[in-house]
N, C-alpha and C positions, 0 to 999 in steps of 0.2 A: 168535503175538502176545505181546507183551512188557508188563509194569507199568512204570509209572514209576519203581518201585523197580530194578528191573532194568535200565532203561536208563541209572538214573544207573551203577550198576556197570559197566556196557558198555559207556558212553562215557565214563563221567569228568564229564558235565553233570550239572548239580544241578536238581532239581525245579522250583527258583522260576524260573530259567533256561531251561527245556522251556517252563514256561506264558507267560513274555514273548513268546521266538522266536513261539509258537501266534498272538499279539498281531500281530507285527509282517514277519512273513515269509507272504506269499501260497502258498497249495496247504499251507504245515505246519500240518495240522487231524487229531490221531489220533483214530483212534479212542473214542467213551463205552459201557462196558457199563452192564445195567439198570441196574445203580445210580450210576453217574455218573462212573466211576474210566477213567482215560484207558489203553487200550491202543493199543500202537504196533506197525506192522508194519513186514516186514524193509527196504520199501521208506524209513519212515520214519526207521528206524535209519539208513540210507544217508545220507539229506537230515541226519539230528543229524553224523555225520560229517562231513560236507562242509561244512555251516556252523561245526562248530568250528573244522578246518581253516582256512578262508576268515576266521574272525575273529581267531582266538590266532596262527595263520604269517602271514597274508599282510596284518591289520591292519585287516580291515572291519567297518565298524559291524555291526547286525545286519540293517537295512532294506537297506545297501548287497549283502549278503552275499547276502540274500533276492534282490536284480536281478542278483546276477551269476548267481545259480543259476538265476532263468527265463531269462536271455542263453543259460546252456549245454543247458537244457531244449528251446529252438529249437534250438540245432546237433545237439545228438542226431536229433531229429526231421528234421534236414537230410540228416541221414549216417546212417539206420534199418536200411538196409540194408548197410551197413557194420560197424555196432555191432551190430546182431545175430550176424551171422558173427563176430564181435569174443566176443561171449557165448557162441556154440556154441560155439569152440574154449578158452574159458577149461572151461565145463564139463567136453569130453572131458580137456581138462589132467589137472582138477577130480579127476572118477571115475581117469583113469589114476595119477594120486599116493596114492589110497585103495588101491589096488589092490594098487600096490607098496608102501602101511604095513601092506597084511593079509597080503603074506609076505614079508616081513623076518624076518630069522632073528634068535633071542635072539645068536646069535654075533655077529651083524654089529654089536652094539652093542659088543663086546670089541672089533673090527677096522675103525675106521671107515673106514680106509686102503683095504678090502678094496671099499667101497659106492662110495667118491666116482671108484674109477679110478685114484686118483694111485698106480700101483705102479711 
């Protein structure tokens, strides 16, 4: 779970900004601990992304932004089993590129000729 201080760092949105979208975009509701301070999960970090995305590139209000993002919430739901096998293999990707950062050799940052193949 993430502060709101934290996700301006992470996304680049600013606080007064987070609590409008909350206002005006249907399902973006984070998280309140006991004392009232908004955390947000990795889920909702995804939906700040995606609405920045949809409003700063492609020019959409934020209500508009909010209906294209439930339009693509159906298709996901449409294709579930597609996008999950979609996810599985990002994962294994995921753990297999950790895998090859935990044995990388200090050399290989001398020969980067040596990592990419191009010899």
């Amino acid at each position: 779970m993430y502060t709101i201080g934290q996700i301006e760092d992470l996304t680049g949105v600013k606080a007064h900004v987070l609590r409008y979208w909350e206002e005006v975009v249907p399902g973006f509701t984070p998280r309140k601990d006991m004392s009232g301070r908004r955390l947000y999960s990795q889920r909702e970090v995804d939906l700040i992304l995606r609405l920045k995305y949809l409003i700063t590139e492609k020019k959409f209000t934020a209500e508009g932004a909010g209906r294209q993002i439930i339009e693509e919430a159906q298709a996901v739901q449409d294709n579930a089993d597609l996008i999950s096998q979609i996810r599985d293999c990002r994962q294994i990707l995921t753990e297999v590129y950790m895998k090859l950062q935990e044995n990388r050799h200090p050399e290989d940052e001398r020969h980067p000729e040596l990592v990419s193949g191009s010899h």
